[in-house]
N, C-alpha and C positions, 0 to 999 in steps of 0.2 A: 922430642916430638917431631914433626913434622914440618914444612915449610908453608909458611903465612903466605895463601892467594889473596893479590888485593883486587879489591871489587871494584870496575871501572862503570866511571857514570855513560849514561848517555849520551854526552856531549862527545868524552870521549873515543867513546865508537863510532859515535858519526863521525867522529874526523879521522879514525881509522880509517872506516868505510870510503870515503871520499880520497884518499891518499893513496889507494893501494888498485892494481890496475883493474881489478874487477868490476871498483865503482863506478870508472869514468863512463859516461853513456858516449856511444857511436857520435862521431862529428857527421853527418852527411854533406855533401858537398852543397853547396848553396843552386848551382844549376844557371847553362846562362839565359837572364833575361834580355827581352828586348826592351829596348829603350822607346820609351812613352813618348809617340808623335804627340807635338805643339801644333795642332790645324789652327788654322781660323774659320772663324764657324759665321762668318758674316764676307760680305765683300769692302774691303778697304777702295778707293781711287789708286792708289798702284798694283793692287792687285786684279783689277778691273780691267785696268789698260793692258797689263799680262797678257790676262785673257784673251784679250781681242787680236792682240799682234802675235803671239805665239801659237797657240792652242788653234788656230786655223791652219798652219804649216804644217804639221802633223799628219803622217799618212795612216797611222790608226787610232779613234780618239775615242778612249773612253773615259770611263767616271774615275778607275783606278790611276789611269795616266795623268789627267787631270789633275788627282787629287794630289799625288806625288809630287808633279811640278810646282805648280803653283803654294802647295803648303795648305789646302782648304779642306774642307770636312767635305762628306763624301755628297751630303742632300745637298752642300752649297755646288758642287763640281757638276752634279746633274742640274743645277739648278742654271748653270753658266753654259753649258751644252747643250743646252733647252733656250736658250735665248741665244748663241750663238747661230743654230738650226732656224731658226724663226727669223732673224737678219741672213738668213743666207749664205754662210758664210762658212755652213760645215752640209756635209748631205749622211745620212742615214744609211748603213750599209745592214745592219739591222736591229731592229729595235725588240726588244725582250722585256718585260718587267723587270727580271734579276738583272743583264747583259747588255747595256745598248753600246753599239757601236758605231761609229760615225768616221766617216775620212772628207780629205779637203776635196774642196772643186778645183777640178783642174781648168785655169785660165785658157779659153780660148785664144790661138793668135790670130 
């Protein structure tokens, strides 16, 4: 007679299936991210004194520059730019609701 086909279960097709190069699904590359700033979203007292002694030095000051140096969220960076302008201590070069820009006073001699 003829040669006996054995009948394979399911199990073993799936493990066929997954063994053989057709199964494997595509790897896509993962893609690079950037790494998650740690701001602070309040003003500490060393980060306060920062402010006051550095962030006036500065010949172009904005909220991005701000926020960079110091390590702070973006509402607190406008928020310390806002109060360094009000002390006097920065001048307005132009002010935008998106864009505010600010540079230092230059000391008279």
């Amino acid at each position: 007679m003829g040669k006996k086909i054995e009948k394979k279960t399911k199990e073993q097709i799936a493990k066929a299936a997954a063994r053989s190069s057709r199964g494997k699904k595509k790897k896509w590359s993962k893609g690079k991210t950037k790494e998650k700033a740690d701001n602070a979203v309040f003003f500490t007292p060393e980060i306060h004194t920062r402010l006051i002694e550095e962030v006036p030095n500065g010949k172009v000051i904005t909220v991005s520059h701000v926020s960079d140096k110091l390590k702070v969220n973006g509402s607190v960076a406008r928020a310390g730019i806002r109060e360094l302008c009000e002390k006097g201590l920065i001048k307005p070069v132009h002010t935008h609701h998106r864009q505010l820009i600010y540079t230092r006073i230059e000391k008279e001699q």
